[in-house]
N, C-alpha and C positions, 0 to 999 in steps of 0.2 A: 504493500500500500504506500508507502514513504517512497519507493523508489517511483512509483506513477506520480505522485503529486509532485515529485521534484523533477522528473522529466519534461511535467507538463510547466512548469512556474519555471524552472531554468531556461528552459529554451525560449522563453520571450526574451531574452537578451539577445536575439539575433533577430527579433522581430523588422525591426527598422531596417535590417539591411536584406535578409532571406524571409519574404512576410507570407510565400506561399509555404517553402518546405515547415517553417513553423507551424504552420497554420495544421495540417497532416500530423505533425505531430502529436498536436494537442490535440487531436479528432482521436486518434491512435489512443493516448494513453488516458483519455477519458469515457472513450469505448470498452476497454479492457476492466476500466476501474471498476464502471457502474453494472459491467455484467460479472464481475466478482463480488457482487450485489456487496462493496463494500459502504460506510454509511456518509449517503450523500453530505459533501461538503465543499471546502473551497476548490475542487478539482475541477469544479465546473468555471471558476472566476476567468481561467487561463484561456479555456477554449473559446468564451465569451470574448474577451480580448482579441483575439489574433482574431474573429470573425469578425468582427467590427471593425479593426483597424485595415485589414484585409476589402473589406466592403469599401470601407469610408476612402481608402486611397487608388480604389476605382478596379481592384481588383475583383467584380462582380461573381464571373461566374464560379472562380475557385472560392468565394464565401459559402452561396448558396448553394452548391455543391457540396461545401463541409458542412453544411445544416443537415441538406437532407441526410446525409452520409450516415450522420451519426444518431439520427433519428432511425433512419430503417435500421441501423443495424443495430440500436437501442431497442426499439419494437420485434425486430425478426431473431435477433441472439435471443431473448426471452424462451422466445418461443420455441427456438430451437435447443435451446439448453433443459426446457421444461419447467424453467422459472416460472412462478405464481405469484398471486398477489398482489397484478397490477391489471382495475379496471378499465373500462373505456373509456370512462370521463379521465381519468388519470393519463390514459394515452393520448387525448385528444386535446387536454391542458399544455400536456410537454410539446406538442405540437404547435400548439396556440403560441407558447411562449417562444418557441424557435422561429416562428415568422415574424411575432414582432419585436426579435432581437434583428431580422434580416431590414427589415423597412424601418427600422430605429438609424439605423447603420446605411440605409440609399439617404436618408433624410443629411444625414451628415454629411454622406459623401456629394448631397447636390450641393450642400450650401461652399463644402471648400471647392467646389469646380466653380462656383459662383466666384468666391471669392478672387481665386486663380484666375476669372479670365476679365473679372474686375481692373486686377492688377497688372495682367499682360497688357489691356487696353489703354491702360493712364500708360504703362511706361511705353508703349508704341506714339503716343502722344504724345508725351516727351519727348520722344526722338525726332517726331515728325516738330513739331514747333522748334527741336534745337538746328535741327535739316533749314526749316527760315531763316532764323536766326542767322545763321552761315553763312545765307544765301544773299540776307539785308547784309549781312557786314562786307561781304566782296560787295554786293553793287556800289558801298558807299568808299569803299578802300579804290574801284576804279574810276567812279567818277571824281575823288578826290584828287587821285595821282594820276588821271588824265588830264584835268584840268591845268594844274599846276604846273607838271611837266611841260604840255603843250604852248604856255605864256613862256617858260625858263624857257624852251628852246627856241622860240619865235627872237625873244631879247636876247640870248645868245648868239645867235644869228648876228642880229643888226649892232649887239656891241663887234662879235667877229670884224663885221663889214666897215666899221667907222674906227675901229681904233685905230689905224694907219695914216688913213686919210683925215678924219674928225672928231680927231682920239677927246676935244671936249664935247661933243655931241655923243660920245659912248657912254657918261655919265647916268642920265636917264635910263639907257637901257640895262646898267648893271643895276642902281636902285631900284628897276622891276624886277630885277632879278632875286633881289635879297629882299623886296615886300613878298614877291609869289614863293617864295622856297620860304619864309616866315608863315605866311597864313595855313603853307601846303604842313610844315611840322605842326602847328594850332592841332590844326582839324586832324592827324595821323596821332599826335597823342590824344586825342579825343574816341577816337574809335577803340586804338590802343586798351586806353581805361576800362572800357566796355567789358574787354573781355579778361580782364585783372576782375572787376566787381561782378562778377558772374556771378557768387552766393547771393547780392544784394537783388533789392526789389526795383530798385529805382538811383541815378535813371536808365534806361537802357538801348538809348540813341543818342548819338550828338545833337547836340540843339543847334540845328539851322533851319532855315528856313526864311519865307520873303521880305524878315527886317533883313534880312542881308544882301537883298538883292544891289542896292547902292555899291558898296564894297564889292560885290561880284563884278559890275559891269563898270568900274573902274580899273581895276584889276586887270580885265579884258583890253580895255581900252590904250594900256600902258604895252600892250602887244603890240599896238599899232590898228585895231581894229576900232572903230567910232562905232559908238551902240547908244543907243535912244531907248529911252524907256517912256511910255504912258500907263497911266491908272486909271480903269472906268468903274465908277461904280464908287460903291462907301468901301473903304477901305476896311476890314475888322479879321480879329483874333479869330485863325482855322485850326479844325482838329493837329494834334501834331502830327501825325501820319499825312495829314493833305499836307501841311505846308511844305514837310520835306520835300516831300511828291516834287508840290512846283517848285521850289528852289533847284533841287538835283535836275528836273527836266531843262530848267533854262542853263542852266551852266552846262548840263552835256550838250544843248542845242548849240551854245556859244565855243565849247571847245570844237566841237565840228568845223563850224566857222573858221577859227583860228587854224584847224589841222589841215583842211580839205578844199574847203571854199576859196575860190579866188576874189574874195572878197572885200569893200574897203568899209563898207556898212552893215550896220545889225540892228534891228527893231525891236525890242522886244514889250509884248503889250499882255499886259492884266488887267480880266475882265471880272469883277465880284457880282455875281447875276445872284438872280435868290435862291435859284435849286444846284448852281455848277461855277466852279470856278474854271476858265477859261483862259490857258498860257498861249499866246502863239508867239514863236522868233521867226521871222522874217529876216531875209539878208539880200543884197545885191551881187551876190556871187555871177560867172555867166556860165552855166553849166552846158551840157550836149539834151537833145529835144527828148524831150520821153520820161516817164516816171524816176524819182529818184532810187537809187542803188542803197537798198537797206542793210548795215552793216552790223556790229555789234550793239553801237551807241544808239539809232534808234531801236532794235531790238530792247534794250535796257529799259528804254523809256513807254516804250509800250508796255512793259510788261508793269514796273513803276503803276502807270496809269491802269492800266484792266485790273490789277488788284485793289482798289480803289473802287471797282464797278466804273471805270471812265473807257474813255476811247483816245488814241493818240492815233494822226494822222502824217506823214509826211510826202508832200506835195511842191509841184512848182509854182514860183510865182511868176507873172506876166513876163519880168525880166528875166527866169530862169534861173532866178536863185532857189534859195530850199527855203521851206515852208514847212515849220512846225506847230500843228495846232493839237492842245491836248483840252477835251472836255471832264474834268476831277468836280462830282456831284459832292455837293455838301452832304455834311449829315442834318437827321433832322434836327438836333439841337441850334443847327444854323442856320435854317430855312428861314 
């Protein structure tokens, strides 16, 4: 009798790693016990165990399997040994109670698969918002270090070209040189930060956005590029996902400009309507007839704008320069 209750209570120590062949075990030495009509006691606690834990961690049919198992052979050993003294209500209790140890034991096992797939879905979630995350921080790490670059190489150029011949006319264009590679380190330890403060809540973008446009199209203009800005409409405070929106679209529209565009002029116009904000840049570049050639940068900005539920266009103008119009919808708190 001591060597069945310790077979059956020992071998849960290997529950957690071998949870079937325990399982058989305890079926084994608690079959053997109860038809050695020894007097019922904790011998049953074991086998209970490993069917529950057996069930609960999704091993189904080896539970119910050891229920019934050890129920017929609880019932049929009797019978076959010529044991007495066990009626039908008595067989039909032990019955009773073996099913609802099995459905005690699925109740469990739905709620951790509940839980389990609770958990896989937040952290798929997780992944999937940190996959944005990534994805916002390169767009704003290239329109940063395309912008800047594109100004530093323009004035590199034209100090190149005058330091010989107009070595005090190089001037200007090295102090654009050391404003645009100042603002370009600003904004690169700004993103930078971002992702140093990763445990924090807040904040978790650079703050730009169209008080900065002044400073943008000055900046530009120190390229050698003349850029006109107008404002229609009441000027007021946008969500901060819009405002980056239009800041980052005008400045990749204006590095375009700078990189591409044979250009000596750039327009660029804000339209505050009541349901959409409205960027377009305009420039007098004189391109070849036919649709513009969409590269990375308006790719960028399109994409920018449709995540926003907007639309970004890029088209010719009369004179065949490029023509960027982006429609960015308010939200309702700005209607």
């Amino acid at each position: 009798m001591v060597v069945l209750l310790l077979l059956g209570s020992v071998s849960l120590y290997w529950l957690r790693t071998k949870p079937i062949p325990v399982l058989w075990a305890t079926v084994g030495s608690t079959l053997i016990y109860m038809l050695m009509q020894y007097a019922y006691g904790p011998v049953i606690f074991s086998f209970v165990i490993a069917v529950f834990t057996a069930i609960r961690r999704g091993y189904r049919l080896a539970g119910w399997s050891a229920l019934v198992a050890l129920y017929a052979g609880h019932v049929l050993g009797r019978l076959a040994l010529g044991i007495s003294g066990q009626g039908i209500y008595q067989v039909l209790l032990v019955g009773t109670c073996f099913v609802v140890l099995g459905f005690i034991a699925e109740l469990f096992r739905g709620h951790r698969e509940r839980v389990m797939a609770a958990n896989e879905t937040r952290r798929e979630e997780e992944l999937r918002k940190a996959g944005e995350e990534r994805l916002r921080i390169a767009q704003e790490l290239h329109d940063v270090v395309a912008h800047h670059i594109s100004l530093i190489n323009v004035q590199a150029s034209t100090a190149l070209h005058l330091a010989d011949r107009q070595p005090e006319q190089a001037a200007p264009a090295l102090a654009a040189i050391k404003e645009a590679s100042k603002e370009a380190l600003v904004e690169l330890r700004s993103i930078v930060g971002i992702l140093r403060q990763s445990d924090e809540a807040a904040p978790r973008q650079p703050v730009v956005g169209l008080e900065h446009l002044d400073s943008l199209i000055s900046r530009t203009s120190m390229a050698g590029l003349e850029v006109h800005s107008t404002i229609h409409g009441d000027p007021r405070s946008l969500p901060t996902g819009l405002d980056r929106a239009a800041f980052r679209i005008v400045q990749e529209s204006l590095t375009n400009v700078v990189r591409h565009a044979k250009a000596s002029t750039a327009t660029v116009r804000i339209q505050y309507g009541e349901r959409a904000l409205v960027v377009q840049v305009d420039d007098d570049g004189r391109s070849l007839a036919g649709p513009p050639k969409e590269g990375n940068g308006i790719i960028g900005m399109r994409e920018r704008a449709t995540a926003l539920g907007g639309t970004l266009t890029a088209s010719r103008t009369p004179t065949g320069g490029l023509r960027i119009v982006a429609h960015l919808p308010l939200e309702p708190a700005d209607l």
